[in-house]
N, C-alpha and C positions, 0 to 999 in steps of 0.2 A: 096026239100032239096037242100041247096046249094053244088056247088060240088067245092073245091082247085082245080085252073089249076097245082098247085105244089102238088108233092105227098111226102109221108114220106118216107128217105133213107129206103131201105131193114132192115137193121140193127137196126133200130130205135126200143129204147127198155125204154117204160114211169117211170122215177126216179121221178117227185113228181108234183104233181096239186096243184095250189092255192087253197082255199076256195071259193065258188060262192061267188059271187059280185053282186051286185045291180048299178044301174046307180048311188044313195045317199052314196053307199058303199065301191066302188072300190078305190082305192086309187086315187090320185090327177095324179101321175108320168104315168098311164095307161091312162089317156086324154092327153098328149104331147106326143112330138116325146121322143122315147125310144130304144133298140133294144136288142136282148137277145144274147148271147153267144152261146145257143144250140137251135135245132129246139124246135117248137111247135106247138101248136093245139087251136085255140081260139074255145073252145065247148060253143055255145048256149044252157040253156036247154030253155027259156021263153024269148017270146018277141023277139027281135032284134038291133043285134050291129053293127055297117058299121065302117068296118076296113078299112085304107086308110096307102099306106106306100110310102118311098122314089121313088118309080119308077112307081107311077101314078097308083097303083093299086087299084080302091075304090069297094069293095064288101061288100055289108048289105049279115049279116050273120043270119039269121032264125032259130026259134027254132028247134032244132034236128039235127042241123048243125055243122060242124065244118069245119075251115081254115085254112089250114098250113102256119106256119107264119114261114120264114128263118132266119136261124141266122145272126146275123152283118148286118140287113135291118132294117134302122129307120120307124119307125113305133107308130100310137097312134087309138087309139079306140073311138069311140061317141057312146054310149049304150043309148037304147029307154028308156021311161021312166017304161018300164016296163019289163023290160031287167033280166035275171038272167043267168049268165055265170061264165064262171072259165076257169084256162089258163091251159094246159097238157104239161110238160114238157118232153124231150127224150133226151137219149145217143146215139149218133151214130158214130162210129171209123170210119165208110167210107163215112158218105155223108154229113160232113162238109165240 
């Protein structure tokens, strides 16, 4: 299981998940640099996806896995071909 050197604020409380995605499925804007407002969780359920963001971090994420992804860090995804994932979205008042 992969493990986030980043962990989720305390407070971090999940507001909405995308839909799994497929490598043929995922949107276009989730392969380029992008970055999110609030934290998040790239959860692997199948296969594997290597996240790679602004400050040289490149982690392949394994099925069962998940990766905390910070907010306002540009960021893009490369999902296997056999890849099925979705993205966990979170509130947090103190650890933005």
């Amino acid at each position: 299981m992969t493990r986030s050197d980043i962990d989720l604020p305390r407070d971090a409380a999940p507001v909405r998940r995308t839909p799994s995605f497929t490598a043929a499925s995922m949107p276009p804007a989730l392969g380029r640099a992008h970055l999110t407002s609030v934290w998040a969780e790239l959860v692997v359920e199948k296969g594997s996806v290597l996240f790679a963001d602004e400050n040289s971090r490149r982690v392949t994420v394994s099925a069962g896995s998940r990766l905390v992804i910070v907010p306002r860090v540009s960021h893009h995804i490369e999902p296997a071909d056999d890849a099925v994932f979705h993205v966990q979205f979170y509130k947090s008042e103190t650890g933005s």
